[in-house]
N, C-alpha and C positions, 0 to 999 in steps of 0.2 A: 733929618736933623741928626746931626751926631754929636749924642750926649759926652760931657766931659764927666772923669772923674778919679779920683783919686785914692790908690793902695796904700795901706798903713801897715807893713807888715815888716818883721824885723829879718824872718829866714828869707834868707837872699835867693835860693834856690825857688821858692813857692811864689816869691814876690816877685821873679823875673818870670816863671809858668804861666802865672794870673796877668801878666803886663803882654807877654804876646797874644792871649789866649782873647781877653778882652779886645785890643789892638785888630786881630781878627774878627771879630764880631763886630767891627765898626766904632766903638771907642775910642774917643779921644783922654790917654792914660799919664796919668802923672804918679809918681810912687817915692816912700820914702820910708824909712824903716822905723822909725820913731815917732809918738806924738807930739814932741817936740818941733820937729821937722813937719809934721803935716800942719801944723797949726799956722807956722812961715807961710808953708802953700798956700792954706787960706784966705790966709788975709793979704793976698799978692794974684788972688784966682777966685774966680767963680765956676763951681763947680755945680753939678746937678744932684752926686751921690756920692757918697763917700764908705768905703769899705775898710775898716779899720779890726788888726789884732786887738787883741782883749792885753795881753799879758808884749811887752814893750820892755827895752832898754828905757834908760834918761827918762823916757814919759809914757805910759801905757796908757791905753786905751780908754779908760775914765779918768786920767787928767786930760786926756785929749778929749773926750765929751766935754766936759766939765769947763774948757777955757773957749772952746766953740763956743757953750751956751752963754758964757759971757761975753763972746763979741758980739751975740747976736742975729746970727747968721742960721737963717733956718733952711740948711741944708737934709736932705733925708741920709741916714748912717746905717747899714748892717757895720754890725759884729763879728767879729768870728773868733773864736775862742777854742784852746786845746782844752781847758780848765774847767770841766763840770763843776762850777761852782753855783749855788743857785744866790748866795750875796750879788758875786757880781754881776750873772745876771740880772734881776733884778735893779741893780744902781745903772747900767746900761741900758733899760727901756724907764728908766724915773731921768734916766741924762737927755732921751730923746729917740733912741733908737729906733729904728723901726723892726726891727729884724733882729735876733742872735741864733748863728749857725756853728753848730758845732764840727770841729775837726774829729773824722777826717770827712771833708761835705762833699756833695756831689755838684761837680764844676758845672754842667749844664743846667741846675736847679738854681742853681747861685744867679745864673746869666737870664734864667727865665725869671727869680724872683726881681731880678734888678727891670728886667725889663717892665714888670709890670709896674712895680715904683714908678718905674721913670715917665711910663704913660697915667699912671693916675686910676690903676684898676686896683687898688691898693687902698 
């Protein structure tokens, strides 16, 4: 089965890396640089995982938790964030998250952590 899911990340450069990289891996990748934009995604896609920046243009990554958990949609989320912040941390696993990774993360940990999400070893 090949899981769907969707980048929330605003650097275009890391956001088109992680879109082939996952692509390669056998995902099916949808990407958008704002939470604004992934929230459209949402609610227009059913997704299995969702990989979303902390820190966003227009809508960052805890208004983007924060209007998922109002649709309802209990999708699983890592984080990823350049911002040792331990607030938003914290507001990012009280929003839902499963996961916060810090930049700069190791790409094949990322792809191992999602995988076991997405099987349910998690």
């Amino acid at each position: 089965m090949a899981y769907k899911i969707l980048l929330a990340e605003d650097n275009e450069m890391e956001l088109t890396a992680l879109k082939h990289i996952f692509t390669d891996e056998g995902f099916i990748v949808d990407t958008v640089s704002n939470g604004l934009f992934a929230i459209d995604k949402v609610k227009d896609n059913d997704y299995h995982l969702i990989i979303t920046d902390l820190v966003m243009p227009i809508s960052d990554g805890i208004q983007f938790l924060y209007a998922l958990n109002n649709l309802g949609r209990e999708i699983h989320v890592i984080v990823i964030t350049g911002h040792n912040n331990i607030e938003n941390m914290l507001s990012a696993y009280q929003m839902g998250a499963i996961d916060v990774l810090y930049k700069p993360y190791d790409v094949s940990s990322l792809i191992d952590l999602c995988r076991k999400i997405l099987e349910n070893r998690i």
